[in-house]
C-alpha positions as CSV (number, residue, x, y, z in Angstrom):
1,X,20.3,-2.3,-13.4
2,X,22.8,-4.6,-12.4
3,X,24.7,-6.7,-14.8
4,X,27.3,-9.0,-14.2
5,X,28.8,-12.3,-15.8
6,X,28.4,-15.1,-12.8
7,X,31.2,-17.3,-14.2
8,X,33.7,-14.8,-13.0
9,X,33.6,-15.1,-9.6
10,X,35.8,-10.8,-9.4
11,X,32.1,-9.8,-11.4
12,X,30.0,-11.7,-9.0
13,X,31.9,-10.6,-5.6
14,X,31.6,-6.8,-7.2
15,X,28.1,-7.4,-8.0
16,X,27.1,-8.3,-4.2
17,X,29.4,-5.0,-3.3
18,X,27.6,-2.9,-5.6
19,X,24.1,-4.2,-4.8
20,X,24.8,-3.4,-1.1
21,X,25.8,0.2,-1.7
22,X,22.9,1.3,-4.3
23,X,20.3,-0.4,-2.2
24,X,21.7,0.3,1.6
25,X,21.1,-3.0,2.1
26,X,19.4,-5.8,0.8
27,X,16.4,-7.8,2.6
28,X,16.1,-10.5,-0.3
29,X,18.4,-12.5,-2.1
30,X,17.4,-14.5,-4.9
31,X,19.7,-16.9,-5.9
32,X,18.3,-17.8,-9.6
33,X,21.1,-18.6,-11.3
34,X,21.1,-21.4,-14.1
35,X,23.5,-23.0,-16.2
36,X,22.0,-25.9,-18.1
37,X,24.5,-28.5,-19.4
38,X,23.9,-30.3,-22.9
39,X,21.7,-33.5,-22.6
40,X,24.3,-35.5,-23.2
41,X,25.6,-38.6,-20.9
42,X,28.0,-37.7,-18.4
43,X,31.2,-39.3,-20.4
44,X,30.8,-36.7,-22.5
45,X,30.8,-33.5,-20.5
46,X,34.4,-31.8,-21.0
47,X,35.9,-30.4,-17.5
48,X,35.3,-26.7,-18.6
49,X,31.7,-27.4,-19.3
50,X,31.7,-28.8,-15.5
51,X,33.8,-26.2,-14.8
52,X,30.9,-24.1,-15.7
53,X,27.8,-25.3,-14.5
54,X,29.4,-25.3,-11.4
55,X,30.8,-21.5,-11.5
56,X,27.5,-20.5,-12.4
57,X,25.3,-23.0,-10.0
58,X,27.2,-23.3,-7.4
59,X,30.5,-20.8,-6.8
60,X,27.8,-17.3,-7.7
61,X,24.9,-18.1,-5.1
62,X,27.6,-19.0,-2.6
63,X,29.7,-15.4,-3.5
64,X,26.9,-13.7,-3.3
65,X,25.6,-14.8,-0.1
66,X,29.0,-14.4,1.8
67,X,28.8,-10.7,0.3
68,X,25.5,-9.7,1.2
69,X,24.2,-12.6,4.2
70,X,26.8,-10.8,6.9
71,X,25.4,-7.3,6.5
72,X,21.7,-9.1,6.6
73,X,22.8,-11.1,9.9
74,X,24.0,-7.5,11.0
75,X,20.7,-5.8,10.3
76,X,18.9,-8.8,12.3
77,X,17.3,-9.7,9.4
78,X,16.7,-11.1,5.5
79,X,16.0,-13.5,3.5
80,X,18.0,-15.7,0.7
81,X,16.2,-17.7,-1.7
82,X,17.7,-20.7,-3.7
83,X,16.2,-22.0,-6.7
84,X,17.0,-25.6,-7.5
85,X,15.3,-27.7,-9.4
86,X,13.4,-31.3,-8.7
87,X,16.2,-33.4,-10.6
88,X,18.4,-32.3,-7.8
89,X,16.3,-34.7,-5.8
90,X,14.7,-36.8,-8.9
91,X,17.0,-38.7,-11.1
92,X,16.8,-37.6,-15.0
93,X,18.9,-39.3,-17.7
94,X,21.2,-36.8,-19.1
95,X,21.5,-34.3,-16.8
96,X,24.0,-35.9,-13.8
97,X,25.6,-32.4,-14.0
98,X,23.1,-29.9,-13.4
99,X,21.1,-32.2,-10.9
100,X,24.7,-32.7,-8.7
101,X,25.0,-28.6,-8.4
102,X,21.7,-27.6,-7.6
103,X,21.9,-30.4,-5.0
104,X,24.7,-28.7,-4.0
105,X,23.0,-25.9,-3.8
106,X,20.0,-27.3,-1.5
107,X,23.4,-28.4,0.6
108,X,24.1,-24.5,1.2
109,X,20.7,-23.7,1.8
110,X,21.1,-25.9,5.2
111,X,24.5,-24.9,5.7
112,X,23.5,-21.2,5.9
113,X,20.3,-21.6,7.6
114,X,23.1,-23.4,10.7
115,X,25.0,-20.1,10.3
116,X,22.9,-17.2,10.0
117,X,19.2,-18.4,11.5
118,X,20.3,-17.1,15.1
119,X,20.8,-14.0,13.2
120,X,17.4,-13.8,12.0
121,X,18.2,-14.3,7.7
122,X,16.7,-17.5,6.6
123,X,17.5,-19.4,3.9
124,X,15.0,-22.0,2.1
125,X,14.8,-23.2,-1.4
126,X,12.1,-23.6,-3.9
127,X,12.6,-26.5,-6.3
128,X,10.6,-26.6,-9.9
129,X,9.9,-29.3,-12.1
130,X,8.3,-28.6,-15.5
131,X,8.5,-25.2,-15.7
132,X,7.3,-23.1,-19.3
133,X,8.9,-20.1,-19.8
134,X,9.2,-17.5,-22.8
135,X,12.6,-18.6,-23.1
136,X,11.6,-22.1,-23.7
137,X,8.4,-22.0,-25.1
138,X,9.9,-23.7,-28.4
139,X,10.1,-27.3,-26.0
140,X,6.3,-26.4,-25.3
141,X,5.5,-30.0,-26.7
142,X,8.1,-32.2,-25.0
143,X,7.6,-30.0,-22.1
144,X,4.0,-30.8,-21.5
145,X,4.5,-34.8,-22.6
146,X,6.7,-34.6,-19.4
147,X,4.8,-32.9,-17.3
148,X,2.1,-35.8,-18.3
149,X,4.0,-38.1,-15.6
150,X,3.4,-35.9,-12.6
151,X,0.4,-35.7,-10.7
152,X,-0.4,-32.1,-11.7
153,X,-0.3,-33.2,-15.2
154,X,0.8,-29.3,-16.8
155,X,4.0,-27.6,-16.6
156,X,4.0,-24.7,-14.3
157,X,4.1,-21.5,-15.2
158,X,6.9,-18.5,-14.5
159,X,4.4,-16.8,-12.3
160,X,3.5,-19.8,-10.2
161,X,7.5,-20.3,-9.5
162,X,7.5,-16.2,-8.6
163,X,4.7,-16.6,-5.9
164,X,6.5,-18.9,-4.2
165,X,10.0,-17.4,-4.4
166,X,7.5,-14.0,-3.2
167,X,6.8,-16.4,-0.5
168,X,9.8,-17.4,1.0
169,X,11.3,-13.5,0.5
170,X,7.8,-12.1,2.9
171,X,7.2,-11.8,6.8
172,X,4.3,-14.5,5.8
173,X,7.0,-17.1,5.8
174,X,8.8,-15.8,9.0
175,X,9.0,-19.2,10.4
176,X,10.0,-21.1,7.3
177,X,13.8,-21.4,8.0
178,X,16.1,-24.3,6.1
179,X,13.3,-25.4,4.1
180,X,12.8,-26.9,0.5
181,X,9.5,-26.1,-1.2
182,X,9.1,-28.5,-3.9
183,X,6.8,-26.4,-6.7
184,X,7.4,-29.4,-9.2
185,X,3.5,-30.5,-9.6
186,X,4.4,-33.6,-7.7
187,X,7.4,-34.8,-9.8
188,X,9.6,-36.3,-7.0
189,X,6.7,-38.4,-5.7
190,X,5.3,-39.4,-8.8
């Protein structure tokens, strides 16, 4: 196992490295990271906290992939997965923050599908909504009043989020290059 802290951009650079030279080579990069910011208006985020969501969201996925997308573009193959989130495309009071850098991270997503597609790695994002996790499961009420407002009507589930990330990582997606799968239960339209 792999550890690494991905607000220091020497860990997350090394971390790629290391990756690369235990595995040979990676097929599949899932770009997962998540650094919430407090619900709090966007007067009152301090620069470091900006500072971090973005080191985190943004300046890790994008280390990572100029690490380990070259040697996949050299291999003639790959896929990188980003995980955004539907407020990136959805506005939600409170968190401006979070929302602008996983929209910047839908932004590399097309960005590296222009550079490494002819090279045969694609790139695509999956973007949840109301997702329930272990690691939330104390917001389980609030969580599922939200979800109320979208057509599926439930949160999703860790799993559900997984199949599609298993998705976008397997030849049965081979043609799926630049693309944004919205697994949000409908949010955005709703």
């Amino acid at each position: 196992m792999l550890l690494a802290d991905l607000a220091d951009p020497r860990q997350v650079s090394q971390l790629a490295l290391d990756a690369e030279a235990i595995t040979g080579g990676l097929d599949v990069l899932v770009n997962n990271a998540f650094q919430a910011q407090s619900y709090t208006p966007s007067a009152d985020n301090s620069a470091a906290e900006i500072d971090l969501v973005f080191a985190v969201n943004v300046r890790a996925p994008y280390l990572l992939a100029a690490g380990i997308a070259p040697r996949m573009a050299e291999r003639g193959h790959g896929s990188i997965v980003n995980v955004s989130m539907a407020a990136a495309r959805k506005a939600v009071p409170g968190i401006a923050l979070t929302s602008a850098s996983k929209a910047a991270l839908e932004s590399l997503t097309r960005g590296w599908t222009a550079e490494y597609a002819s090279s045969g790695v694609r790139v695509n994002t999956v973007s949840p909504g109301v997702v329930l996790t272990p690691a939330n499961e104390h917001l389980r009420g609030q969580m599922e009043t939200f979800a109320q407002s979208t057509p599926s009507t439930r949160p999703a589930t860790a799993n559900e989020i997984a199949d599609v990330i298993v998705f976008l990582s397997s030849p049965a997606s081979a043609s799926v290059f630049g693309a944004n799968l919205a697994a949000d239960g409908g949010m955005v339209i709703s």
